[in-house]
N, C-alpha and C positions, 0 to 999 in steps of 0.2 A: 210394907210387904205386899200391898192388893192394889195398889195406884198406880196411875202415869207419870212421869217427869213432871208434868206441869203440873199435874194435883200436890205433888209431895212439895213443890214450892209454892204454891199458895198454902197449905196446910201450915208451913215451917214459918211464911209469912204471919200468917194470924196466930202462930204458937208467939211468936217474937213481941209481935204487937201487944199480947194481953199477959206478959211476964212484966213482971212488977222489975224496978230498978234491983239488978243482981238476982233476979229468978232464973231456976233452974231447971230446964228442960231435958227430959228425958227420952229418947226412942230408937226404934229397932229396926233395922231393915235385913230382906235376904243379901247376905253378900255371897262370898266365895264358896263359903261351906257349901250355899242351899246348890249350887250346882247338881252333886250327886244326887242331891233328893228331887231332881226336879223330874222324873216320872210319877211320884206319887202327890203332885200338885193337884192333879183334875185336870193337867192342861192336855189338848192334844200332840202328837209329833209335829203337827207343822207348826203351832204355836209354840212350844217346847224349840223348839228350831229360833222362832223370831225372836224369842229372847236371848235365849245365848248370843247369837247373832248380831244385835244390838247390844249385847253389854261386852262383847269381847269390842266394839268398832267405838263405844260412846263413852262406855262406862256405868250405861243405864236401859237395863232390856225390859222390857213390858210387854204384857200378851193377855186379852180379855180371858175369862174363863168363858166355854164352850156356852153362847145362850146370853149372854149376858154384853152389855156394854160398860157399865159403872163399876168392874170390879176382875179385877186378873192376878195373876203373880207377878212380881218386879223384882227383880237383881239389880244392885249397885255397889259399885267399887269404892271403898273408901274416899281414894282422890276424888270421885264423883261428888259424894255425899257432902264429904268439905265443900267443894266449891259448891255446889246449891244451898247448904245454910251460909256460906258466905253472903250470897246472894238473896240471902232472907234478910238480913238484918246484921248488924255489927255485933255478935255476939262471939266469945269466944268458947273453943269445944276443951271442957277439961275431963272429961271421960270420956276412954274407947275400951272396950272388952271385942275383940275378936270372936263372933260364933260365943257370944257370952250369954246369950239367954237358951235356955235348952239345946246346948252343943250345938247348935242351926242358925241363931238372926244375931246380928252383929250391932252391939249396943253402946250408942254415943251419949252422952252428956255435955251442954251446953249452957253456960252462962250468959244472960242478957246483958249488957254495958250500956243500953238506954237510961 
């Protein structure tokens, strides 16, 4: 929910790498829900803008928080999300709760096949 595209697949990388054969990975990102909440992010209107922006065009919008370069809000679309733990690693996803952790972050589960 606070990273870049590329941070969240290095992250997904090293989550993969240090899962035991059939470990189970769990995490949350802003998806569709966080839309409507994203004035009360911290972010400004133009950043607020880059994101949306980016996630209507990629599937994955990100915007630093005001002051900061290592840390913003990020929106990602399901389709998105699949294809970068794809790209982490050969794991397959056996849990999705949509907006499943406090009515807001959209929560997958993933099994490692290493």
């Amino acid at each position: 929910t606070h990273i870049d595209e590329g941070a969240t697949i290095r992250l997904l990388k090293l989550f993969y790498r240090h899962l035991a054969p059939g470990g189970f990975c769990i995490f949350t990102t802003h998806g569709n829900q966080a839309i409507e909440r994203m004035p009360v992010f911290g972010l400004g209107a133009v950043e607020q803008n880059q994101v949306l922006s980016q996630f209507r065009q990629s599937g994955y919008g990100y915007a630093s928080y005001p002051g900061r370069i290592d840390m913003g809000i990020s929106l990602v679309s399901r389709e998105k999300m699949i294809a970068i733990t794809h790209a982490a690693g050969p794991w397959a996803e056996t849990a999705f709760i949509d907006h499943g952790w406090d009515n807001l972050q959209d929560v997958y589960g993933f099994v490692s096949r290493n």
